[in-house]
N, C-alpha and C positions, 0 to 999 in steps of 0.2 A: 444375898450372896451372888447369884447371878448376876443385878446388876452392877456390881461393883467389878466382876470379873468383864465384863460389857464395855464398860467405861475406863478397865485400865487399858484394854483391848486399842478404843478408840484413840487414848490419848498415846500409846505406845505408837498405831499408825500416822498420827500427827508429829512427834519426835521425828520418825522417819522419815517423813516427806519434809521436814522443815531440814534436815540436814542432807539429806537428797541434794548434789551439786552436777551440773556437765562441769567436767574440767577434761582438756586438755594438755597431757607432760610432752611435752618439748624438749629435746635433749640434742646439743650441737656438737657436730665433730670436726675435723679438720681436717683428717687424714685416710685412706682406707686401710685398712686392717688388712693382713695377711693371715692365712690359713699355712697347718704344718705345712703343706705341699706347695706352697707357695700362689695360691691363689687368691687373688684377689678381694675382699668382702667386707661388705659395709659397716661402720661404728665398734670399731676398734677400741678398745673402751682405758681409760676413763673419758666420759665425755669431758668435751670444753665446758661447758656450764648448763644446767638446766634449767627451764622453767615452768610452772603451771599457770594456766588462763583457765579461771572461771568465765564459762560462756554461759552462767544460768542466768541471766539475767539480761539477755541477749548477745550481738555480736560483739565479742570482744579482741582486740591485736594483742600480741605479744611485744614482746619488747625488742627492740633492736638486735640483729644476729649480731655476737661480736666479729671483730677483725679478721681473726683466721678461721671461722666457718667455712667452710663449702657442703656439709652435706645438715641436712634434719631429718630425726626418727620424732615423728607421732602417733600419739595412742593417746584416743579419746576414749572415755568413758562410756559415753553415748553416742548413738549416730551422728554426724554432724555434718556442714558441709566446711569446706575452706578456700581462701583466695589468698594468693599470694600478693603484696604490692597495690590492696586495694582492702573492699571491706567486701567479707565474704555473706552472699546472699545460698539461700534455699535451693539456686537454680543452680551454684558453681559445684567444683567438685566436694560429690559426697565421698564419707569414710565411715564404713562400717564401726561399731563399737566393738572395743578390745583389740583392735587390729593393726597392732604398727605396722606403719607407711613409712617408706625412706625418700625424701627428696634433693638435689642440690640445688643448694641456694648462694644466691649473693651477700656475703659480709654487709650487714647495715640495712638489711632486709628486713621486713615482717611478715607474719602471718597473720590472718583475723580466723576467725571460726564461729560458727551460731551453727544451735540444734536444728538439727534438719532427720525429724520424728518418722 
């Protein structure tokens, strides 16, 4: 009985780590949002389009900003680092896990991103 309680145990931890992913959501906007008071602030929602990047399996880009982008909200999963207009190494900037970041960017731009543990 134990070992069976052992071994669902192990193959339960194997399920998990095999679905275990970094990813990356990606969410574009185009405009800032206003506040009652008239204040200025960022991802006015609905976004222009979203997207997720699996970086488990190393660095990986995102897809093209569309046209009328100007700004990006990301929230990694996991630690990670990112590079804008290039391929993001360990050294560029890091991003804490679960912590959207707001950046503006250029329409037809990418991101990359790889874990950075």
């Amino acid at each position: 009985m134990l070992r069976k309680l052992i071994l669902a145990g192990l193959f339960a931890m194997l399920a998990t780590g095999a679905q275990a992913a970094n990813k990356a959501y990606i969410s574009e906007f185009g405009v800032l949002g206003t506040s009652n008071n008239g204040v200025p602030q960022i991802a006015a929602q609905p976004s222009l389009t979203e997207q997720t990047v699996d970086f488990s399996g190393g660095v990986t880009s995102s897809s093209a900003f569309g046209g009328g982008t100007k700004y990006i909200r990301i929230l990694c999963d996991s630690r990670c680092s990112i590079q804008f207009g290039g391929t993001a190494t360990t050294s560029k900037l890091p991003l804490a896990a679960d912590t959207p970041e707001y950046f503006g960017v250029q329409a037809g731009g990418t991101v990359s991103v790889i874990a950075n543990p």
